[in-house]
FIGUVO-722247 format. One record per residue (C-alpha): x, y, z. Coordinates in steps of 0.02 Angstrom, whole numbers, padded with zeros to 5 digits, always signed. Layout:
REM FIGUVO-722247
XYZ/...
***
This chain:
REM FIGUVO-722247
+01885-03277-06950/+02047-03183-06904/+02222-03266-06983/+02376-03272-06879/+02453-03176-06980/+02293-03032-06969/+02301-03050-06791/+02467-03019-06741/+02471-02860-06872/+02319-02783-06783/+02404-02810-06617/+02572-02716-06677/+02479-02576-06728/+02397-02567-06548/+02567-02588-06485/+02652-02441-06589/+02494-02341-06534/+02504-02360-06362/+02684-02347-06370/+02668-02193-06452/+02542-02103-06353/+02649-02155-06207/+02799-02098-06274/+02706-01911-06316/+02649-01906-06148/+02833-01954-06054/+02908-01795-06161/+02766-01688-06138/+02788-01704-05944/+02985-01726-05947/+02954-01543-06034/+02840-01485-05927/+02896-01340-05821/+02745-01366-05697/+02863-01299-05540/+02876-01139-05635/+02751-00974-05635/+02790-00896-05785/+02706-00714-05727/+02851-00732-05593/+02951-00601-05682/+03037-00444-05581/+02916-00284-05621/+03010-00166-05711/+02900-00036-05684/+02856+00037-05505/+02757+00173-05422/+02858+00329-05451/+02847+00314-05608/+02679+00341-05621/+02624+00482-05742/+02513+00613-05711/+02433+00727-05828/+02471+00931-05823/+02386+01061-05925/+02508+01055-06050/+02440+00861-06108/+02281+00950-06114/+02129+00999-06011/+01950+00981-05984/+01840+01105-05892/+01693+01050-05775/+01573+01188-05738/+01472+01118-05547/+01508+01075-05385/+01654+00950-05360/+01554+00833-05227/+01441+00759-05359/+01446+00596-05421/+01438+00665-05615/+01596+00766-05565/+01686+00597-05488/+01635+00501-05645/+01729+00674-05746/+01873+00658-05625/+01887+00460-05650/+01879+00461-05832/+02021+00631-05839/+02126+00497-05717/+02089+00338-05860/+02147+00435-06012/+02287+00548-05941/+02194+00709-05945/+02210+00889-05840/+02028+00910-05761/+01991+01108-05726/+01853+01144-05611/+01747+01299-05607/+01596+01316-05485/+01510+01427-05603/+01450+01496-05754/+01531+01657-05738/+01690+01598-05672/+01768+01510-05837/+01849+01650-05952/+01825+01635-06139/+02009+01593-06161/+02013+01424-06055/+01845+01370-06126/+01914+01367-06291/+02066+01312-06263/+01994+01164-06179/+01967+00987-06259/+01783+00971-06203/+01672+01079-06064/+01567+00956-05952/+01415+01063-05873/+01292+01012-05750/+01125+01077-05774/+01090+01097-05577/+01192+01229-05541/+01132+01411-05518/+01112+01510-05704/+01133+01357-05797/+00921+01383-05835/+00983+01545-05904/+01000+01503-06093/+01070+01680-06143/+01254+01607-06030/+01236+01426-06111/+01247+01512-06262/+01392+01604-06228/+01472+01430-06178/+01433+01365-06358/+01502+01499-06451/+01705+01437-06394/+01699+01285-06554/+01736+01175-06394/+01610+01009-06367/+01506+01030-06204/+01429+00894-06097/+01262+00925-05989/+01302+00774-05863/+01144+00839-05791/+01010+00925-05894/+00937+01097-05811/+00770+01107-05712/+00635+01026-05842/+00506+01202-05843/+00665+01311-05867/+00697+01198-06018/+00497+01183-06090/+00488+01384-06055/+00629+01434-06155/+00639+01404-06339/+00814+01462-06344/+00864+01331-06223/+00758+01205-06331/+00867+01247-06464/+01051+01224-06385/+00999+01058-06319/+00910+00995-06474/+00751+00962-06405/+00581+00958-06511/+00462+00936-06363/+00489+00929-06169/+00332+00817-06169/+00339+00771-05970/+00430+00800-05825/+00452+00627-05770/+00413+00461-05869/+00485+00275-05805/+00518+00186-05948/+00523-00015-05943/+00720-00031-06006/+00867+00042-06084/+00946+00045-06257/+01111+00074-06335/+01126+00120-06498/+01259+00024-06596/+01437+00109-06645/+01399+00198-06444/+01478+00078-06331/+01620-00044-06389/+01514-00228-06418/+01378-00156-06510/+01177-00119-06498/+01114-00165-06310/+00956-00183-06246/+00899-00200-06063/+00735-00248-06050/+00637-00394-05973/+00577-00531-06105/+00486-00623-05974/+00442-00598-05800/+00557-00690-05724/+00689-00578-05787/+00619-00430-05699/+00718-00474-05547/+00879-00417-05640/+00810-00224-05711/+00872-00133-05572/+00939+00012-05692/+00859+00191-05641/+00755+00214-05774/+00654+00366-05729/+00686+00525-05822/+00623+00686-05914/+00531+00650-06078/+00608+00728-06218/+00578+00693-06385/+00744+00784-06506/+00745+00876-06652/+00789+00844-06826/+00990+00858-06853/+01020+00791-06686/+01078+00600-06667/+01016+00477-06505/+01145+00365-06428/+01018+00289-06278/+00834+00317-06279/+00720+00222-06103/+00604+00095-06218/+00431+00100-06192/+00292-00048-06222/+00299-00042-06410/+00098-00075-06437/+00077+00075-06341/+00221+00200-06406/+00316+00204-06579/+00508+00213-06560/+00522+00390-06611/+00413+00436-06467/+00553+00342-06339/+00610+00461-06214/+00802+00532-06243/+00936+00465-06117/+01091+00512-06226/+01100+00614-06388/+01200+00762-06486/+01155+00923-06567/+01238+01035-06670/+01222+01241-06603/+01320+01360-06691/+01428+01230-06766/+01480+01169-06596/+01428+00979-06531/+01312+00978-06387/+01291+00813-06279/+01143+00798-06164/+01124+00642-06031/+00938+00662-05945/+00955+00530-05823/+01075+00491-05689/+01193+00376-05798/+01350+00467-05772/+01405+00412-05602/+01582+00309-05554/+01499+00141-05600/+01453+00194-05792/+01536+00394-05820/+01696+00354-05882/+01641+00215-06000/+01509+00325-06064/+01627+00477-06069/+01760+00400-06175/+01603+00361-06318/+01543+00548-06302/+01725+00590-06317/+01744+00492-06480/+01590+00535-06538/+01643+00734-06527/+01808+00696-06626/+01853+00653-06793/+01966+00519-06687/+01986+00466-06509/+02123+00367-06455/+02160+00328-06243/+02248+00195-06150/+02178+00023-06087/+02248-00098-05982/+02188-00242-06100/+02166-00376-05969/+02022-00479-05925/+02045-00597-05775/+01952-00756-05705/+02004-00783-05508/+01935-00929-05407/+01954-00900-05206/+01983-01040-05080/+02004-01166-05211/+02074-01293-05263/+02031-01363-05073/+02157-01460-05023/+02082-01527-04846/+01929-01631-04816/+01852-01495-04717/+01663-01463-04681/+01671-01651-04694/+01504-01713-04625/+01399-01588-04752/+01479-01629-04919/+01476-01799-04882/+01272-01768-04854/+01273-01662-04988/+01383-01760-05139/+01428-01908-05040/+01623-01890-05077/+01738-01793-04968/+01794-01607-04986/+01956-01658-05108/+01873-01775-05197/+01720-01618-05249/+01863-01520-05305/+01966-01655-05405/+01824-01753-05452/+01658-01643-05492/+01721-01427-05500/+01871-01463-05573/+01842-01546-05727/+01685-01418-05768/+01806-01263-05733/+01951-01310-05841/+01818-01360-05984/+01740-01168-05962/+01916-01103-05982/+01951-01206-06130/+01793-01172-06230/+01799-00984-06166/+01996-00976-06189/+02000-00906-06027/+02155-00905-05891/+02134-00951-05730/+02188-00876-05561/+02153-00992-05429/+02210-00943-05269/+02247-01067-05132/+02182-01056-04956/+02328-01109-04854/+02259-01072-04677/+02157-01214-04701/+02304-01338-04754/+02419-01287-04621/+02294-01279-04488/+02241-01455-04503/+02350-01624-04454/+02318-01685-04635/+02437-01625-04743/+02420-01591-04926/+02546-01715-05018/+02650-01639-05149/+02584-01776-05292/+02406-01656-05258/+02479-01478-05287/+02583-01532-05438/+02396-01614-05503/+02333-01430-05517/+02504-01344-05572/+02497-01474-05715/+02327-01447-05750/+02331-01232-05758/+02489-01257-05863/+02386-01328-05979/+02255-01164-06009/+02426-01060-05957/+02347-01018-05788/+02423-00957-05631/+02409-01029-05419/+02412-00879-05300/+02392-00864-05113/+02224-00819-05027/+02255-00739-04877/+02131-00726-04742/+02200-00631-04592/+02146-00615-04419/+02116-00440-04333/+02298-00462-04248/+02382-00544-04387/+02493-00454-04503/+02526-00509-04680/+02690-00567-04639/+02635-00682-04495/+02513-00754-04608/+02629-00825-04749/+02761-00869-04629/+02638-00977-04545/+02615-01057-04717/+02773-01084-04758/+02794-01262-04737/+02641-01276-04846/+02726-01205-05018/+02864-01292-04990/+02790-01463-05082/+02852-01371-05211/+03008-01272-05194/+02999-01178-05375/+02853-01113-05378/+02847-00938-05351/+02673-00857-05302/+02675-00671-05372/+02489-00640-05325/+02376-00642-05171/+02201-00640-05149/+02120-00526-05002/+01921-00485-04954/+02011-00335-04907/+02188-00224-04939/+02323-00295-04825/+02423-00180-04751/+02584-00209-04794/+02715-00192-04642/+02869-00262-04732/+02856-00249-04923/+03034-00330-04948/+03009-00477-04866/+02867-00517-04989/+02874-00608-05158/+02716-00538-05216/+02688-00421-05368/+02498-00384-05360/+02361-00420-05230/+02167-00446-05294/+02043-00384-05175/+01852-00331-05175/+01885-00157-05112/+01967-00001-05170/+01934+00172-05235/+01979+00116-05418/+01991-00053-05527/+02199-00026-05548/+02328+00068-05456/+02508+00053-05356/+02474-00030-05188/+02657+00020-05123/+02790+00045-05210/+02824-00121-05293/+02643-00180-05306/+02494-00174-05391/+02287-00219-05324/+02185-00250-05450/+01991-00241-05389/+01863-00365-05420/+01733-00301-05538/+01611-00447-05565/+01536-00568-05456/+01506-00727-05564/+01364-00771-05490/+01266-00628-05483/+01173-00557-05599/+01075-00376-05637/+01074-00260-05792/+01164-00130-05676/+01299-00261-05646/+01309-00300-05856/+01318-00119-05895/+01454-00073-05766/+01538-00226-05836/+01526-00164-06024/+01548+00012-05972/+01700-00036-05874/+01791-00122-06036/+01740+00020-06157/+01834+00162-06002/+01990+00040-05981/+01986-00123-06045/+02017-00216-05888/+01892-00340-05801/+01901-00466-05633/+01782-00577-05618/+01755-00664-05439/+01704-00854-05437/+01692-00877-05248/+01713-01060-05226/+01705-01044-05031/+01530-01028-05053/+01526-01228-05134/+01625-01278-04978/+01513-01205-04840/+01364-01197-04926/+01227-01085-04850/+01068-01143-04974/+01034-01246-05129/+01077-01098-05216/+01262-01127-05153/+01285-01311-05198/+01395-01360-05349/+01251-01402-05480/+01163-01227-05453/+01316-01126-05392/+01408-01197-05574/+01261-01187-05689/+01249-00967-05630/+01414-00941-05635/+01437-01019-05803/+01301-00949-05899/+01366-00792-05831/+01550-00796-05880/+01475-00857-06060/+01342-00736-06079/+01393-00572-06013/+01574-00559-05911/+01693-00666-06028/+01593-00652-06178/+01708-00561-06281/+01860-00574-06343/+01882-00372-06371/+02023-00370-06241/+02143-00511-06184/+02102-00650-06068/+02247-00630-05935/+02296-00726-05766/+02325-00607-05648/+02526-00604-05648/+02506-00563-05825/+02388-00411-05806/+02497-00339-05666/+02627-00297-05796/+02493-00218-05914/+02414-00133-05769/+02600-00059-05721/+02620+00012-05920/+02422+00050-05917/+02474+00174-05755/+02655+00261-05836/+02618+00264-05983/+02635+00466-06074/+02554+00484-06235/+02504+00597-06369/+02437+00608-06527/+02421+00703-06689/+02323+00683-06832/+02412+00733-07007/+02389+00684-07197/+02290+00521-07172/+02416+00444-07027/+02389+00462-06839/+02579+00480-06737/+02592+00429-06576/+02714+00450-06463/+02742+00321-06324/+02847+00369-06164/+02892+00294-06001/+02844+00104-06053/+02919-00010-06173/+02725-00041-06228/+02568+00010-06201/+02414-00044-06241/+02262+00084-06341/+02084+00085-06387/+02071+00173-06559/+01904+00244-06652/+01889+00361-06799/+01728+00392-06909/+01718+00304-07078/+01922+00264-07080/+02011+00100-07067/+02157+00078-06999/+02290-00014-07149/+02488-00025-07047/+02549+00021-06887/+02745+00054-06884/+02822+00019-06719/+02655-00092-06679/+02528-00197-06704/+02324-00212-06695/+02194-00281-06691/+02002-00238-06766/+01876-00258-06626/+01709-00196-06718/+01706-00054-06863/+01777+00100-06850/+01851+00009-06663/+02043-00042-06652/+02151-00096-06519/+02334-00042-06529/+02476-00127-06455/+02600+00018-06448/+02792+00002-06389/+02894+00161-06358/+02952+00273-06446/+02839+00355-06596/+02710+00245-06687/+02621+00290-06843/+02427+00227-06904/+02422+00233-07081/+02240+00253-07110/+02149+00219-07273/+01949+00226-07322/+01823+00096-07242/+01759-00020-07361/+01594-00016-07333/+01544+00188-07273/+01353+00147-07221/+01249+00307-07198/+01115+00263-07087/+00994+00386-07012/+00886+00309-06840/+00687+00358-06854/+00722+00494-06732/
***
């Protein structure tokens, strides 16, 4: 039995524990600046000062026919890294000068007298790297042993082989060893890679960086066929890619590893920004009302509050992830309900919390201009006066009639001819590059080749689809349990580069896009010099180094041998010093 005495201490202790939870929650919200956007911040840097590169920063020379995709995905990658592209249509028409003065020569085997091994050879002898983005015709390579040679290659064993997935070797891409290949045949759905190509089996002294895998109770591993690999020709560095991998989607990605992998170091901008945006939601009608209340017998606000909600902020808590969620208000200001400003403070409160961001989704009409649309929603953002909304959602790229008039910094759509650049003058459109939930091994590798080209990556959660839902696979429980096991698995499952909300990664992407650099290597230190940002943000890899101090930065160690560098202006120096462990490891092949 329980005394008095007991009794009433255990209930003071309740009381001064409620109390004080209470009172921690009253100062947490009296301090909460909910009403705010902290990414509301006036961009200081705009579109003329975007930097371009000249030939004095530097130039690379590509030897084929400009219409190609390998010559886009040359062109794209020159753009990423701030480097002067030179084009020649021909052998014959690069001097010996430019090629080596140039800081790589990209050659595509296709074009006429590249089967002529006497004018490769020529090409080699300039002590400048050079990059077959496409090999030469497979009998002018098995008929000449001279061209067998300058490539590497032990034995053209067959013209055409499709192998049953693709691997990376590790130290290649930034994330380590991949492998795409179907455990189970279910999974065969997602191979969509092209994975038919020559069969070449390399020589000794040359070193694979992708091979197509074969069944292994069939074929040993040395006997893979070569995707990716280097030689060594009269002490220059030869690359040779025998498949069609170096297109928009996976070139520059792929460049930037041959790049480091042909220098002693390699160091190129990234925007360092990985985004999560949710479209259409939070929903903040009862709309479609007769099928979710079929479907999860609660109406439309009640799915979002109740049910998505409290599975999306625990994904972005466990993943560390911020959300972009990007209101639909042509649904809210369309209807006779109105949205009560007790429900948008809910979800301001609640993205506070994983420092998250509200946006706009705008949805315009063939005859409606941007500025009709938010004017028509201006009652709408009124239930709460402070908040500023700095970034829009669009399927497509609004045209912008009146840029002034407009509070927005950056606009997210699903279109565009790159992943970053200036919209107008004053803003920024970042692209989406992921749909959450889809799924292939194309779709992974543009995703990891994407990250290792530029560090930047948008992934799409589409919540319009839960809403209006066109199948099972489009209700909550199915739609959720893709999109998550995506995110964890494959989009957001590294924390190489920054999780970002999109405000955020529109000031990175402004730097990312100014930014002048160079480098030079001297006496163990690497100085680089920083112009027209305050910061910038860059990948850094060097063989067998580590990297000890940066003055006039910071960084951070993403794998071995793999540093990001947070830069600001002005001239920074990596102090370098010996890795720790140097492993010497020689693959079968």
């Amino acid at each position: 039995m329980v005394s008095r005495r007991n009794l009433a201490t255990i209930f003071l202790m309740m009381l001064t524990i409620f109390f004080m939870f209470q009172f921690t929650q009253m100062v947490k919200f009296r301090n909460s600046r909910f009403d705010t956007n902290e990414y509301a911040t006036t961009p200081t840097q705009t579109a003329a000062g975007q930097y371009y590169a000249s030939m004095s920063d530097g130039y690379v020379i590509y030897i084929g026919d400009s219409s190609t995709s390998q010559y886009k995905a040359v062109e794209k990658w020159c753009n990423n890294t701030k480097v002067y592209l030179v084009n020649k249509t021909s052998l014959n028409a690069a001097g010996q000068t430019i090629l080596e003065e140039a800081e790589m020569i990209f050659v595509d085997g296709q074009i006429d007298g590249a089967d002529d091994p006497d004018k490769l050879e020529v090409i080699t002898e300039c002590n400048t790297p050079v990059v077959f983005v496409r090999m030469p015709d497979f009998d002018a390579v098995k008929s000449s042993r001279k061209m067998r040679k300058i490539l590497g290659i032990r034995k053209a064993k067959g013209e055409e082989i499709k192998a049953l997935g693709l691997q990376f070797f590790d130290g290649f891409l930034i994330g380590g060893e991949a492998a795409y290949l179907p455990q189970k045949p279910e999974e065969e759905k997602y191979n969509d890679l092209e994975l038919t190509s020559p069969w070449y089996e390399t020589g000794a002294g040359t070193e694979a960086y992708a091979v197509g895998m074969l069944d292994e109770t069939e074929y040993k591993a040395e006997d893979f066929p070569r995707i990716i690999w280097r030689n060594t020709y009269n002490g220059t560095y030869v690359f040779a890619v025998s498949t069609d991998i170096i297109n928009e989607e996976f070139g520059p990605g792929i460049i930037s590893s041959i790049a480091y992998e042909a220098k002693d170091y390699y160091i190129y901008p990234v925007v360092n920004a990985q985004n999560v945006v949710l479209t259409d939601f939070p929903y903040v009608t009862n709309e479609n009302q007769m099928e979710i209340q079929r479907i999860y017998s609660m109406n439309s606000q009640s799915l979002s509050r109740d049910i998505m909600w409290p599975a999306i902020l625990s994904l972005a808590t466990n993943d560390k992830l911020k959300l972009s969620c990007f209101l639909n208000p042509t649904r809210a200001y369309n209807q006779e309900e109105k949205v009560s400003k007790e429900y948008l403070e809910f979800y301001l409160k609640q993205l506070q919390e994983v420092d998250g961001e509200l946006g706009k989704s705008i949805h315009l009409d063939e005859e409606e201009s941007l500025e009709e649309d938010i004017a028509a929603s201006y009652d709408f953002y009124k239930c709460v006066p402070r908040y500023a909304y700095v970034s829009a959602y669009s399927d497509e790229i609004p045209v912008i009639l009146n840029e002034d008039e407009l509070s927005m910094h950056t606009f997210i759509c699903k279109e565009g001819d790159t992943e970053v650049a200036y919209l107008t003058e004053n803003s920024t459109c970042q692209k989406i590059t992921n749909y959450a939930d889809e799924y292939t091994y194309s779709k992974a590798l543009k995703n990891r080749c994407l990250l290792n080209a530029i560090g930047y990556s948008n992934t799409l959660i589409d919540t319009s689809k839960v809403l209006n839902p066109q199948g099972l696979e489009d209700e909550w429980q199915n739609f959720s349990k893709e999109v998550f096991g995506n995110i964890d698995t494959i989009y957001c499952s590294n924390d190489y580069f920054d999780f970002t909300a999109t405000g955020e990664a529109d000031s990175r992407i402004r730097d990312y896009l100014n930014v002048k650099y160079d480098s030079v290597y001297e006496d163990g230190k690497v100085y680089l010099t920083v112009e027209n940002t305050d910061e910038a943000y860059f990948v850094f890899r060097v063989h067998n180094e580590a990297v000890k101090s940066v003055e006039n930065g910071e960084f951070k160690k993403l794998e071995k041998d793999t540093y990001l560098i947070h830069a600001y202006s002005g001239n920074c120096v990596i102090s370098l010093k010996e890795a720790e462990e140097i492993l010497h490891y020689q693959k079968p092949f």
